[in-house]
N, CA, C and O atoms as a GROMACS GRO file, in nm:
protein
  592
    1UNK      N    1  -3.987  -1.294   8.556
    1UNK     CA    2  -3.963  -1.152   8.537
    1UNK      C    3  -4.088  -1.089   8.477
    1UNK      O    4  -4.124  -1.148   8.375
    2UNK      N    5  -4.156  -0.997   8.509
    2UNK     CA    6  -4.250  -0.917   8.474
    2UNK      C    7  -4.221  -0.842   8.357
    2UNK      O    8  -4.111  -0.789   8.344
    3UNK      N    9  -4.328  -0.831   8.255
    3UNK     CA   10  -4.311  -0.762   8.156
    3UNK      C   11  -4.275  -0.630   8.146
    3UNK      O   12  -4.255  -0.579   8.036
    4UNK      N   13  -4.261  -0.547   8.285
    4UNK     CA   14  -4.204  -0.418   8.311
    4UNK      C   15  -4.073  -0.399   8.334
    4UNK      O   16  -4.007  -0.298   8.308
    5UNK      N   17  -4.032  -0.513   8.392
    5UNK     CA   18  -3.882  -0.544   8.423
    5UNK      C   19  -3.818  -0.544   8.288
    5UNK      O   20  -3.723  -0.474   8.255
    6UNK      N   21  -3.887  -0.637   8.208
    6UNK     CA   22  -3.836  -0.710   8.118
    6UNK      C   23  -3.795  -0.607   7.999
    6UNK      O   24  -3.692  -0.627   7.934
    7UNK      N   25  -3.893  -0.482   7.972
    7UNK     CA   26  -3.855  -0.380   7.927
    7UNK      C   27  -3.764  -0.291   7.943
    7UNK      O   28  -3.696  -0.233   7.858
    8UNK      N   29  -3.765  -0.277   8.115
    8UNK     CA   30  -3.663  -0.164   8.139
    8UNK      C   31  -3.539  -0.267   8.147
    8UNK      O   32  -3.430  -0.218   8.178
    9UNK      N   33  -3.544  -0.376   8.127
    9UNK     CA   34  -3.381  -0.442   8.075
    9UNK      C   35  -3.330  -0.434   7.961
    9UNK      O   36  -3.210  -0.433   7.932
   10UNK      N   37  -3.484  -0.425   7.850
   10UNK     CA   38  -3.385  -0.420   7.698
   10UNK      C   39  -3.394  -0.269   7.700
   10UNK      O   40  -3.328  -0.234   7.602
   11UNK      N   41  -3.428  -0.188   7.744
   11UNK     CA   42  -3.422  -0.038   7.714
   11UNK      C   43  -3.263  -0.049   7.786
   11UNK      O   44  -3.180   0.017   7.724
   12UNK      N   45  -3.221  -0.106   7.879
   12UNK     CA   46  -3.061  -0.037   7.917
   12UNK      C   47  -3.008  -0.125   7.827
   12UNK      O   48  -2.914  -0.052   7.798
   13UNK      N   49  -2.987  -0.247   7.741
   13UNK     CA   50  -2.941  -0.285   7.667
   13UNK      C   51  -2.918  -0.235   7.511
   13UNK      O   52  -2.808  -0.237   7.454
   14UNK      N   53  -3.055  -0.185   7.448
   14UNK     CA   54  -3.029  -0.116   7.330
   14UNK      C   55  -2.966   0.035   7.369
   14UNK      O   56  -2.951   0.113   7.275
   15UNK      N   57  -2.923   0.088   7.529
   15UNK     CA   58  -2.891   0.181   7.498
   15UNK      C   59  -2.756   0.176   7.503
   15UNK      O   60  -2.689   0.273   7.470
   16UNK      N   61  -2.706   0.069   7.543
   16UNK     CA   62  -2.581   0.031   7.586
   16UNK      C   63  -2.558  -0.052   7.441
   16UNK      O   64  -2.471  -0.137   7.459
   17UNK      N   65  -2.575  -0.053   7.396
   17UNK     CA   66  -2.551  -0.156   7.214
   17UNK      C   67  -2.552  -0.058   7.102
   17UNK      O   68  -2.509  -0.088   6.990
   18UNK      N   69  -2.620   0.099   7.143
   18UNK     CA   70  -2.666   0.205   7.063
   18UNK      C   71  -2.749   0.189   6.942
   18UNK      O   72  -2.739   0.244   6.833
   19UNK      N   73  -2.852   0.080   6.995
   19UNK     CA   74  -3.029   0.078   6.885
   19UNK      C   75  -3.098   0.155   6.925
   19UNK      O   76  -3.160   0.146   7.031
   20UNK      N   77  -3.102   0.265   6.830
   20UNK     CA   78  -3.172   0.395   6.834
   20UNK      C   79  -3.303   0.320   6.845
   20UNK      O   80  -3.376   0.308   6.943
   21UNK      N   81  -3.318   0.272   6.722
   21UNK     CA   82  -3.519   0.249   6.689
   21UNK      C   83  -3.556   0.119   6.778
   21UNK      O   84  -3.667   0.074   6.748
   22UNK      N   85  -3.504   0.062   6.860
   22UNK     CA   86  -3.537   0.009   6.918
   22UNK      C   87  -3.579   0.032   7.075
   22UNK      O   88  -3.643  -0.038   7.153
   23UNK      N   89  -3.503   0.186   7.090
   23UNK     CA   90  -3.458   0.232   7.213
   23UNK      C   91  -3.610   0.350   7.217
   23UNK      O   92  -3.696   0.388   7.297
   24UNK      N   93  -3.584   0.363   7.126
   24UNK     CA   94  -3.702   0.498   7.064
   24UNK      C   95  -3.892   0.412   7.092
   24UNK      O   96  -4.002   0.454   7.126
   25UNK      N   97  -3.849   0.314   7.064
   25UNK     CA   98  -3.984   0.217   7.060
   25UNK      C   99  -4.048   0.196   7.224
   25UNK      O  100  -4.158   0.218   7.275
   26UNK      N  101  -3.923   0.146   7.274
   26UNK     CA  102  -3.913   0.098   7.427
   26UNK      C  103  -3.993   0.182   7.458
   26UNK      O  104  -4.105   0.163   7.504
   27UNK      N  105  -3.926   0.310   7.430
   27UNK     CA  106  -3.975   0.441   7.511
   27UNK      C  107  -4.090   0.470   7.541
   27UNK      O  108  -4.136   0.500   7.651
   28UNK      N  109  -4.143   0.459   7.435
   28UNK     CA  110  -4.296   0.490   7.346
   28UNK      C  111  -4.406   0.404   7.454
   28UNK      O  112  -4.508   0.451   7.504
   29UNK      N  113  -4.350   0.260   7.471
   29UNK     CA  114  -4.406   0.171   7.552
   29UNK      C  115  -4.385   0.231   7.700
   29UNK      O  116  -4.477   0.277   7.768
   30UNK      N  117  -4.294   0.226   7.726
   30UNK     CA  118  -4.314   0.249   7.884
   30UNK      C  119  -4.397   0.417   7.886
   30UNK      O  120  -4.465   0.446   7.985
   31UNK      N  121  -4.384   0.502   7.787
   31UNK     CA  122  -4.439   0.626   7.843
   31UNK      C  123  -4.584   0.573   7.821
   31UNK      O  124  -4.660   0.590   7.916
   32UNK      N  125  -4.641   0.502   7.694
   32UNK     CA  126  -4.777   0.482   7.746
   32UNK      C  127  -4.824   0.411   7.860
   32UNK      O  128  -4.927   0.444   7.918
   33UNK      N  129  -4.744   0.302   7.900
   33UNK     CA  130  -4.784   0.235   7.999
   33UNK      C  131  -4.812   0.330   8.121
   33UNK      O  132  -4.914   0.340   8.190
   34UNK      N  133  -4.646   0.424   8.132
   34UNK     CA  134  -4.670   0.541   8.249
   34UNK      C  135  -4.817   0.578   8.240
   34UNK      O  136  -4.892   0.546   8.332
   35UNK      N  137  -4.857   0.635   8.148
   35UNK     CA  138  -4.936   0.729   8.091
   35UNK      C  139  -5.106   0.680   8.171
   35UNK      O  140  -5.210   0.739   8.199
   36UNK      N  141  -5.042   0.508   8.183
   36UNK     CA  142  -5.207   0.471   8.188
   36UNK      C  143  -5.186   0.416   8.362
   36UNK      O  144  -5.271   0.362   8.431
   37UNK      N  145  -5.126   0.432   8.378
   37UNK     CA  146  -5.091   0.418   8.552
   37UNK      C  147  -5.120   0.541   8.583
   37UNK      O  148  -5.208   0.532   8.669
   38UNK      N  149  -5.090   0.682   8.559
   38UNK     CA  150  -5.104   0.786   8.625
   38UNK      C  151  -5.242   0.836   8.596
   38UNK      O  152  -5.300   0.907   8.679
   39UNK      N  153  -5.298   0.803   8.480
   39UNK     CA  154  -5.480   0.828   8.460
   39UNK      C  155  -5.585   0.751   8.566
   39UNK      O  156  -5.690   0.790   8.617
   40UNK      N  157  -5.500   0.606   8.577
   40UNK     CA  158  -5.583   0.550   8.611
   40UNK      C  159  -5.584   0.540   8.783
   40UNK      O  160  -5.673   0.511   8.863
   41UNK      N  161  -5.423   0.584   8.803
   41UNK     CA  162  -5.387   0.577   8.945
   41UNK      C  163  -5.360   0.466   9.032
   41UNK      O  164  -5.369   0.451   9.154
   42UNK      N  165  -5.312   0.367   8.903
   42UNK     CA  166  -5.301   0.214   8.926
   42UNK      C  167  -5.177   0.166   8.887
   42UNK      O  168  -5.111   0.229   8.804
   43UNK      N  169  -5.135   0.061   8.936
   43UNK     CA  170  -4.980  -0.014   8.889
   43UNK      C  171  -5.066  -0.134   8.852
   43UNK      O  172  -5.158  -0.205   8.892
   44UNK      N  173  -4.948  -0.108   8.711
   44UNK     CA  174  -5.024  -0.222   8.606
   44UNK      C  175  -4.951  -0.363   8.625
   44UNK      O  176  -4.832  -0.384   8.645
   45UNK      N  177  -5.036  -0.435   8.614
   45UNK     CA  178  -5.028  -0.616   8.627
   45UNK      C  179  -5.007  -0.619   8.436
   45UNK      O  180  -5.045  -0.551   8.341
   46UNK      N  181  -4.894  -0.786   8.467
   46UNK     CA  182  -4.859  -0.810   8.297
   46UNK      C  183  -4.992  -0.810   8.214
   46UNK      O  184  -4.990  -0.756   8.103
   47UNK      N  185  -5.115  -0.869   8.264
   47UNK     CA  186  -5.217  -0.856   8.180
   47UNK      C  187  -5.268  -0.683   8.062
   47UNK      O  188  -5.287  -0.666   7.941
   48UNK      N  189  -5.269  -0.585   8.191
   48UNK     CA  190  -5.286  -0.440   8.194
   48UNK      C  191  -5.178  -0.431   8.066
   48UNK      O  192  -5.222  -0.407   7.954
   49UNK      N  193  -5.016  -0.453   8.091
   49UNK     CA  194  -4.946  -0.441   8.014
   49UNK      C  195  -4.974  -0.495   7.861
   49UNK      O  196  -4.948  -0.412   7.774
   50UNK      N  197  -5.007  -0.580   7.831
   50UNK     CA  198  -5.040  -0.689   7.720
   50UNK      C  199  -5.138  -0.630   7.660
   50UNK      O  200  -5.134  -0.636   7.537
   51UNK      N  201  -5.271  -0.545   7.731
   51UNK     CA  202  -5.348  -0.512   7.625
   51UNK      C  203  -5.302  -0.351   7.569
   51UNK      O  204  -5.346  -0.302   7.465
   52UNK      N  205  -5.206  -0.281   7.663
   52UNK     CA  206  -5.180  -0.155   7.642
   52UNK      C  207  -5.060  -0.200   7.473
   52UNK      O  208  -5.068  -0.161   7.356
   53UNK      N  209  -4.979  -0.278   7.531
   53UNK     CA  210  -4.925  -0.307   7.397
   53UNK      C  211  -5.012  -0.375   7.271
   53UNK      O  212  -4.968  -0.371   7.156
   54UNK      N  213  -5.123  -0.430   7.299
   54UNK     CA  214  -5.263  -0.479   7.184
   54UNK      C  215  -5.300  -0.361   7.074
   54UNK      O  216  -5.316  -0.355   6.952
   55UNK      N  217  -5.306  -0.266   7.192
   55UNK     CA  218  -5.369  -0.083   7.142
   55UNK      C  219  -5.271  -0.060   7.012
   55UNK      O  220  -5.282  -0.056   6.890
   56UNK      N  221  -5.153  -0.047   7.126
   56UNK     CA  222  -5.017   0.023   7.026
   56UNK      C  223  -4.996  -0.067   6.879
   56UNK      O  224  -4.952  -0.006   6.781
   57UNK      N  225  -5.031  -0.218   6.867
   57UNK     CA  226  -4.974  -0.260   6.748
   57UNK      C  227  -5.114  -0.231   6.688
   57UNK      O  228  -5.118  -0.181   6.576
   58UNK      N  229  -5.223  -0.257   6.751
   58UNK     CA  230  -5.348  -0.168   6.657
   58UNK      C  231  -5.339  -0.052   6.579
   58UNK      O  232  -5.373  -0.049   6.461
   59UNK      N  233  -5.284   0.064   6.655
   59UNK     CA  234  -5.303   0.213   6.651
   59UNK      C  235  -5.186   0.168   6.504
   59UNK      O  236  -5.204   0.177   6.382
   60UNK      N  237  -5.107   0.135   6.558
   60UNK     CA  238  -4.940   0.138   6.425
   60UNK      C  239  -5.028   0.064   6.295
   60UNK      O  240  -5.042   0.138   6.198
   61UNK      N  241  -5.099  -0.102   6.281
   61UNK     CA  242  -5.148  -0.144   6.203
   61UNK      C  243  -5.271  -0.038   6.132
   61UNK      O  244  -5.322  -0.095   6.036
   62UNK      N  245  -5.310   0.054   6.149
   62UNK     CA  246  -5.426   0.175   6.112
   62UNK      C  247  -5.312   0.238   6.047
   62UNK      O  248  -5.301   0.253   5.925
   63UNK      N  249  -5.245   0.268   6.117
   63UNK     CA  250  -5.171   0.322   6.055
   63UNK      C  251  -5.046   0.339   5.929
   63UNK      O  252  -4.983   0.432   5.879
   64UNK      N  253  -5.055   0.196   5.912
   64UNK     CA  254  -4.958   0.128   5.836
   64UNK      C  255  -5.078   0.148   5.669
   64UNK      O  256  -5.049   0.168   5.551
   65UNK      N  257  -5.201   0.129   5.735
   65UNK     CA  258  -5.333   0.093   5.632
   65UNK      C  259  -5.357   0.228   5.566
   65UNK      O  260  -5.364   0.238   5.444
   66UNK      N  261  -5.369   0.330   5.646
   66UNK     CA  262  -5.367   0.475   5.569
   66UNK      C  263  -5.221   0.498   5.508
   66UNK      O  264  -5.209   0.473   5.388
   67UNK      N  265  -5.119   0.540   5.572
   67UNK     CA  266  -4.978   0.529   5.462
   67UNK      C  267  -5.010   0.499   5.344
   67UNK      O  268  -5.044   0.581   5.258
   68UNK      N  269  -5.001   0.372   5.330
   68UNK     CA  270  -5.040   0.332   5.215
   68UNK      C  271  -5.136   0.333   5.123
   68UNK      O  272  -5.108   0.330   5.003
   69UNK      N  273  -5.262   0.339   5.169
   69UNK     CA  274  -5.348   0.446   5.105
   69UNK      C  275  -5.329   0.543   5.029
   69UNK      O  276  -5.384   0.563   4.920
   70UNK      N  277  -5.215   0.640   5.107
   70UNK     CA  278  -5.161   0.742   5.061
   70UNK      C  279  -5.034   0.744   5.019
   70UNK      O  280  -4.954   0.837   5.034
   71UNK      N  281  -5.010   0.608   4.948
   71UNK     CA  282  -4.876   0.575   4.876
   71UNK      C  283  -4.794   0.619   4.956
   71UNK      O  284  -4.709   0.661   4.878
   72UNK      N  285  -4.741   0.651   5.099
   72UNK     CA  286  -4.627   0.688   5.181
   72UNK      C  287  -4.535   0.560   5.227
   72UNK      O  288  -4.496   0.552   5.344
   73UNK      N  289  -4.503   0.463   5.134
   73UNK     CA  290  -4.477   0.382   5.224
   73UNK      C  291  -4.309   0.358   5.310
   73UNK      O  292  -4.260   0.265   5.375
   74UNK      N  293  -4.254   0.523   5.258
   74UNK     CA  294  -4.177   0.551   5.415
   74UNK      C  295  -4.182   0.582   5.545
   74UNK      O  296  -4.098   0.600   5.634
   75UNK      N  297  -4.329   0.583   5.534
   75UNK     CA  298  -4.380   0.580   5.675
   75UNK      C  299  -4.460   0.507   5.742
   75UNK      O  300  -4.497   0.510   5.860
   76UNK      N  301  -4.497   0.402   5.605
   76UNK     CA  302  -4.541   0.298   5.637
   76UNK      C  303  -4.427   0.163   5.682
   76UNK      O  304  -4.458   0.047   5.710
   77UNK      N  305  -4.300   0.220   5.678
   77UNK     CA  306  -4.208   0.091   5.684
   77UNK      C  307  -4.153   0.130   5.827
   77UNK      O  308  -4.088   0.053   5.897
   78UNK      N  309  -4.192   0.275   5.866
   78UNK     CA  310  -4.169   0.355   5.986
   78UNK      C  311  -4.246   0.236   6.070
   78UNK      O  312  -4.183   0.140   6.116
   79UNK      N  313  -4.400   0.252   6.087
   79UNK     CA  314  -4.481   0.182   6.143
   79UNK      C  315  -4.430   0.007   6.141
   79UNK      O  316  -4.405  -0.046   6.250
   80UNK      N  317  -4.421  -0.054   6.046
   80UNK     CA  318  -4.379  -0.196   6.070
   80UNK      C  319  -4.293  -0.194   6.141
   80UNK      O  320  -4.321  -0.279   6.225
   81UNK      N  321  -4.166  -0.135   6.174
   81UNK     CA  322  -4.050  -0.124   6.242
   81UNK      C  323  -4.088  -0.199   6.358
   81UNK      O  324  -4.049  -0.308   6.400
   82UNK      N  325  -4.206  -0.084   6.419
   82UNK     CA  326  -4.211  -0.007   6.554
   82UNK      C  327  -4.274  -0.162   6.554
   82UNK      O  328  -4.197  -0.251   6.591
   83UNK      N  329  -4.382  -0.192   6.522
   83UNK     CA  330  -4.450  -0.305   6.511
   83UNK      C  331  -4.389  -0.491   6.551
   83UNK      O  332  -4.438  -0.598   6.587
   84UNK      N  333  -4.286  -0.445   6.523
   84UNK     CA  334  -4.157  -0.567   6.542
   84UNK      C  335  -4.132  -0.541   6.641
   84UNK      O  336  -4.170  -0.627   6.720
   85UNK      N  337  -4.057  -0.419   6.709
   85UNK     CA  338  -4.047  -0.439   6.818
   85UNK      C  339  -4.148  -0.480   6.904
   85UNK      O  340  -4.132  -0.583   6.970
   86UNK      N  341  -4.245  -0.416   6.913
   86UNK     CA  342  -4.355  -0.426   7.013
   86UNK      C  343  -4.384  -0.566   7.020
   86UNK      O  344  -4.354  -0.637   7.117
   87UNK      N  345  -4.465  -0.620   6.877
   87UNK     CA  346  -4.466  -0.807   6.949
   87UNK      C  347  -4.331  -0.837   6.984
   87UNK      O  348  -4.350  -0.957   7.002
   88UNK      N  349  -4.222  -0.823   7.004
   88UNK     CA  350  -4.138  -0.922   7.093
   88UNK      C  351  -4.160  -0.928   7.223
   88UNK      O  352  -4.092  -1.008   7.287
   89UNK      N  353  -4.262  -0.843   7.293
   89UNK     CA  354  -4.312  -0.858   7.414
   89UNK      C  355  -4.444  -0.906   7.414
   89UNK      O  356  -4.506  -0.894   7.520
   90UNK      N  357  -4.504  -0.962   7.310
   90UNK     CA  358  -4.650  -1.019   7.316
   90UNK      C  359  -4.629  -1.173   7.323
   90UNK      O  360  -4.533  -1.236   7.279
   91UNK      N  361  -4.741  -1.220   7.390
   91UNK     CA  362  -4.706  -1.375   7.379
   91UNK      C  363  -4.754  -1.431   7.214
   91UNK      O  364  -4.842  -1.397   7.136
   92UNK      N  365  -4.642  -1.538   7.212
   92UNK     CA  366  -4.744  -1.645   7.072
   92UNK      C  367  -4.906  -1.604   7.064
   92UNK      O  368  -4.986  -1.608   7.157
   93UNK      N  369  -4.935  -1.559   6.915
   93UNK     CA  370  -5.050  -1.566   6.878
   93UNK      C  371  -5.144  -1.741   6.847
   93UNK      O  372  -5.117  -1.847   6.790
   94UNK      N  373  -5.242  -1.691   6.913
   94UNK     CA  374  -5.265  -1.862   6.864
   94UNK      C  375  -5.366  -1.881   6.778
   94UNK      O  376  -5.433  -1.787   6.734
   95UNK      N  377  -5.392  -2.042   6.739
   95UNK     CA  378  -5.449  -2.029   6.604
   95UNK      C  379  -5.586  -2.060   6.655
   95UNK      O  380  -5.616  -2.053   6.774
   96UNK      N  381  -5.671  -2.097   6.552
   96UNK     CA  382  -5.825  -2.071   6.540
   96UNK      C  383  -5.860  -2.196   6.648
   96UNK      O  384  -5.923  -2.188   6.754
   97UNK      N  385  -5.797  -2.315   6.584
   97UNK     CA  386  -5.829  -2.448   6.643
   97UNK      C  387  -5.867  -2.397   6.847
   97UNK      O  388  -5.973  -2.409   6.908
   98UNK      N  389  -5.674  -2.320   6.918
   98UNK     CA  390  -5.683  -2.294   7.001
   98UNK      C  391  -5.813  -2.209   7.074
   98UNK      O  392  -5.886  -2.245   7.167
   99UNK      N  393  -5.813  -2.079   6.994
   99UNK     CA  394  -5.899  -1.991   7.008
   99UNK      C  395  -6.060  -2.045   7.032
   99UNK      O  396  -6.145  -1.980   7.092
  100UNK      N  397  -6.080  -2.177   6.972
  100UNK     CA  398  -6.214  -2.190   6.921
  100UNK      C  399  -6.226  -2.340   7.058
  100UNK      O  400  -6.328  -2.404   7.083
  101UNK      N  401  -6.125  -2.354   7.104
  101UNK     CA  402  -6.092  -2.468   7.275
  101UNK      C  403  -6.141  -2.381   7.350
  101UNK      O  404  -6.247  -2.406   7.407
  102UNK      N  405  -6.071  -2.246   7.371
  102UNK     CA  406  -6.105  -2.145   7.428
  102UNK      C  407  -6.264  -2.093   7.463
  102UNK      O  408  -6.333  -2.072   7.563
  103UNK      N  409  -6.271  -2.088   7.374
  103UNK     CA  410  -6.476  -2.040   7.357
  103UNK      C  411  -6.525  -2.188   7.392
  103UNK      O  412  -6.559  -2.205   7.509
  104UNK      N  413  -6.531  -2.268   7.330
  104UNK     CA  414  -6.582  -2.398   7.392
  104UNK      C  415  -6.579  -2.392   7.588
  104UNK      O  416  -6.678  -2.381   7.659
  105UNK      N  417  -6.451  -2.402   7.629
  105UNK     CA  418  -6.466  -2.405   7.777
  105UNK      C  419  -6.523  -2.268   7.840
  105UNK      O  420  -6.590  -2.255   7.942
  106UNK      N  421  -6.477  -2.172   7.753
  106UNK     CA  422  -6.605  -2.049   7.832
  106UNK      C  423  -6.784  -2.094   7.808
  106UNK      O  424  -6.852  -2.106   7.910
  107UNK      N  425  -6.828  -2.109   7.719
  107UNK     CA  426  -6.923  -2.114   7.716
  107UNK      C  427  -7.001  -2.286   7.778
  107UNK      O  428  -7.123  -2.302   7.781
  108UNK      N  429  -6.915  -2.377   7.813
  108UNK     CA  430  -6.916  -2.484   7.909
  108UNK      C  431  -6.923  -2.402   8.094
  108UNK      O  432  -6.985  -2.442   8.193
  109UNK      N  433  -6.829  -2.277   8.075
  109UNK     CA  434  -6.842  -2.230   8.206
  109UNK      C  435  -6.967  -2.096   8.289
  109UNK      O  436  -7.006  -2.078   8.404
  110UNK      N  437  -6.989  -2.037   8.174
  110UNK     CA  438  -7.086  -1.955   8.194
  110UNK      C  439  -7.200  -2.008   8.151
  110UNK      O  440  -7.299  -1.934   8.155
  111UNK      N  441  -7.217  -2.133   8.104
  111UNK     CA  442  -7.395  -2.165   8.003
  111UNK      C  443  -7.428  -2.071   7.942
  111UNK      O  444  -7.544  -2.029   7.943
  112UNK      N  445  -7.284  -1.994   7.844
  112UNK     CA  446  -7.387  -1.933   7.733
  112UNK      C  447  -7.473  -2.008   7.616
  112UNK      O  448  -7.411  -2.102   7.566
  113UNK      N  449  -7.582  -1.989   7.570
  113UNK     CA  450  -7.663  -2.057   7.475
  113UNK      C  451  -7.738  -1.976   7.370
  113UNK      O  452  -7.828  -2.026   7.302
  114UNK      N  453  -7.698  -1.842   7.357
  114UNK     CA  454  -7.725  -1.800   7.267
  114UNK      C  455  -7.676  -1.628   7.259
  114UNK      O  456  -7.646  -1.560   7.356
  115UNK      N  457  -7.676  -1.575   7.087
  115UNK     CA  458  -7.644  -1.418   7.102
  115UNK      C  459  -7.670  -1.346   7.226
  115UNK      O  460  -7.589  -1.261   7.265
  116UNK      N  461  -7.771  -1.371   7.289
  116UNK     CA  462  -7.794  -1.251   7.382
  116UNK      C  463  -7.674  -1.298   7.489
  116UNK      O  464  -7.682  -1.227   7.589
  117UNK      N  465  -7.591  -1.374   7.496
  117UNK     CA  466  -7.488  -1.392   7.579
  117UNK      C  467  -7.366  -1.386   7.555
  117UNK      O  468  -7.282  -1.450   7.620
  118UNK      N  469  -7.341  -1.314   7.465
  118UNK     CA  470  -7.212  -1.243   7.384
  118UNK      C  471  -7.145  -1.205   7.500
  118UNK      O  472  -7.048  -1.266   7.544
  119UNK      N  473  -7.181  -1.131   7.538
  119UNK     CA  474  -7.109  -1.003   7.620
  119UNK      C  475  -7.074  -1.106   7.769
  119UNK      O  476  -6.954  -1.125   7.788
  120UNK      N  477  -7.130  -1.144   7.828
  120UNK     CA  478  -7.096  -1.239   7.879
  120UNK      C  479  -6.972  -1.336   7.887
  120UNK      O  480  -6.895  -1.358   7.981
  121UNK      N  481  -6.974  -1.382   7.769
  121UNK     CA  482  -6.889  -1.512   7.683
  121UNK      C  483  -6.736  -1.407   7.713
  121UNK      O  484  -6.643  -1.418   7.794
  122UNK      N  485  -6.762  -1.323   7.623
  122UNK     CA  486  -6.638  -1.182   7.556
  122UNK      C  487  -6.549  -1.148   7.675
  122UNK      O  488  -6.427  -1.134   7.686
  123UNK      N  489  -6.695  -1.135   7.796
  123UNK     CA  490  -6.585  -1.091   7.919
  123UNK      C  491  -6.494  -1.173   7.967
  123UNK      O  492  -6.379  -1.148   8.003
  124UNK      N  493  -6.570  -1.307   7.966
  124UNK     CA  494  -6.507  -1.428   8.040
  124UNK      C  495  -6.393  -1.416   7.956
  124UNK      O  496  -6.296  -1.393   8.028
  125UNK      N  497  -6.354  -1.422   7.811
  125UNK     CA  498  -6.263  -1.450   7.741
  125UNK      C  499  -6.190  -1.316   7.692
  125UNK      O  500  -6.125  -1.345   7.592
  126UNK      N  501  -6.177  -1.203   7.719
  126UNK     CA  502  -6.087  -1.122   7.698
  126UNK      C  503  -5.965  -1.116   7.811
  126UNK      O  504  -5.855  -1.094   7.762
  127UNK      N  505  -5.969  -1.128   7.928
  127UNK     CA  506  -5.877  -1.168   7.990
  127UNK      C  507  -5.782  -1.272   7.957
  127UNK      O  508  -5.659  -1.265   7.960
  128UNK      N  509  -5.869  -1.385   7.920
  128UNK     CA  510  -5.783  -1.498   7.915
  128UNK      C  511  -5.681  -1.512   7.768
  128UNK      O  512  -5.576  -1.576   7.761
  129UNK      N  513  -5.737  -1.444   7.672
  129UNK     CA  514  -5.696  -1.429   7.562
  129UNK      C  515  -5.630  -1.308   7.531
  129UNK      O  516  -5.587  -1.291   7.417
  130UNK      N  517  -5.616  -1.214   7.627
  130UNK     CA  518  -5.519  -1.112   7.605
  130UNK      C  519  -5.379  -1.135   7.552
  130UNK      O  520  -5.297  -1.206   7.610
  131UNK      N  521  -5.359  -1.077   7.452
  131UNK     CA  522  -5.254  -1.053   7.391
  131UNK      C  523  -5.197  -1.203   7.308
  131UNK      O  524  -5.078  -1.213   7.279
  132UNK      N  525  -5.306  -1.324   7.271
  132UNK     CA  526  -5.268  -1.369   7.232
  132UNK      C  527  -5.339  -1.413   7.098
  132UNK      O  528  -5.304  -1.489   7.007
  133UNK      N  529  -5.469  -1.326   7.121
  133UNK     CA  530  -5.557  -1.377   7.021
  133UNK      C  531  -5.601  -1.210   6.973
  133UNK      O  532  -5.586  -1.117   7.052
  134UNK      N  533  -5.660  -1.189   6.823
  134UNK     CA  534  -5.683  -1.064   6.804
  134UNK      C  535  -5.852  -1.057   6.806
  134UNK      O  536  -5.927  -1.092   6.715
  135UNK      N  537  -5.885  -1.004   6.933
  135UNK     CA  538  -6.040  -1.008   6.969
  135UNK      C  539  -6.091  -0.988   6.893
  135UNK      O  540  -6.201  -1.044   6.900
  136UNK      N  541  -6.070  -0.898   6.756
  136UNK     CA  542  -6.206  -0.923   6.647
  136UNK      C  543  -6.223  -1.009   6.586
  136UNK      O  544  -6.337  -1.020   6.540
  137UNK      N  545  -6.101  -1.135   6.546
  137UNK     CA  546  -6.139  -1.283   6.556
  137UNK      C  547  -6.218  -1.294   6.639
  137UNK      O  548  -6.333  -1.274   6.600
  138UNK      N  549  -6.204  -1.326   6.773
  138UNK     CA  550  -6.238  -1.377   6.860
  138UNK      C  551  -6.426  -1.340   6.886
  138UNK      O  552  -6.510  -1.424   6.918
  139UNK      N  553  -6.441  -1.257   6.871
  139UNK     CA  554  -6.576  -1.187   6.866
  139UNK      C  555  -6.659  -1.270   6.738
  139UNK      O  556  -6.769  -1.325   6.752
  140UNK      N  557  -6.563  -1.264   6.583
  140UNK     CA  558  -6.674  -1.326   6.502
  140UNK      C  559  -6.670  -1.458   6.536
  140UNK      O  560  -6.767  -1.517   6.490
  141UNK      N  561  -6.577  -1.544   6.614
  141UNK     CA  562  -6.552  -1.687   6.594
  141UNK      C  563  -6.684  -1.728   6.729
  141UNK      O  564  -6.748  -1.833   6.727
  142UNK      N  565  -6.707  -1.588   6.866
  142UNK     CA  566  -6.811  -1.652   6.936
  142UNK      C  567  -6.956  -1.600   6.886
  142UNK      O  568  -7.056  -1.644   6.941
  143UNK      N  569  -6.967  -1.504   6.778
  143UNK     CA  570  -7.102  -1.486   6.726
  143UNK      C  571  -7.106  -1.642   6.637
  143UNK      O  572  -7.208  -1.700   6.671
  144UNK      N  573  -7.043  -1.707   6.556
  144UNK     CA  574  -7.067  -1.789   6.476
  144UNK      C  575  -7.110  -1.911   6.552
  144UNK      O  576  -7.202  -1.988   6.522
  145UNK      N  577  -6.992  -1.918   6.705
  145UNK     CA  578  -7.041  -2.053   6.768
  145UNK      C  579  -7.214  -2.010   6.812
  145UNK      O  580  -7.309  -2.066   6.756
  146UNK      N  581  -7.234  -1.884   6.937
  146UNK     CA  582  -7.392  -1.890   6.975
  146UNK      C  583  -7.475  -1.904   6.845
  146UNK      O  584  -7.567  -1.985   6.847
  147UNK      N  585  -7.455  -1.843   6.749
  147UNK     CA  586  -7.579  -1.875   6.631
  147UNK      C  587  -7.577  -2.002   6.623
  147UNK      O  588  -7.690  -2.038   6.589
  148UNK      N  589  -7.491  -2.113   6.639
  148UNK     CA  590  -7.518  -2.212   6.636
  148UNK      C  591  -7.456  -2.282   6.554
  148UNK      O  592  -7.482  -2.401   6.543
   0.00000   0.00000   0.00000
């Protein structure tokens, strides 16, 4: 089942169970997803999906960080909510050990051998690590491997 399916099944379920904030969340997701199909003029693949939901728990985690900043943290418990829902559609995060298998076989596959092949490395591995790893790990863990 595709991660689009898979949404518009729990959206008729929380509406049929009557979970507002869960129903309210769904929403949020599929209108951005809409949002980035009709900009882009494309039907999105689960990958497409996975990083559009990456954004959203980003944008909410910024947001969770100012709240609190600003001592609001009823709107900071707003944001975690939403946040729960959303990873239940992300895959397992994985750990460093994985992440760092990961960069090993990219850089076995492209012959990166040094900084100037970052970008390189990043491309090979943002696909593959979508939605399971949080790329600004992932970015310092392949500057640390090319330095050496």
């Amino acid at each position: 089942m595709s991660l689009k399916q898979r949404l518009t099944d729990d959206m008729k379920a929380a509406m049929k169970g009557g979970d507002k904030d869960t129903l309210g969340v769904i929403r949020l997701i599929n209108a951005a997803i809409k949002q980035r199909e009709v900009d882009e003029r494309i039907e999105l693949d689960d990958a497409a999906v996975l990083a559009v939901l990456d954004k959203m728990v980003k944008q909410r985690r910024d947001s969770v960080a100012q709240y609190e900043a600003a001592a609001r943290e009823d709107l900071a418990a707003v944001e975690r909510a939403e946040i729960a829902v959303i990873e239940r559609y992300l895959p397992e995060k994985l750990g460093e050990a994985e992440i760092l298998a990961a960069i090993d076989a990219a850089v076995a596959e492209t012959g990166a051998a040094g900084p100037a092949d970052m970008g390189k490395l990043m491309g090979v591995l943002k696909p593959r690590l979508a939605g399971q790893a949080d790329m600004g790990q992932v970015s310092a863990l392949v500057k640390r491997r090319l330095a050496g």
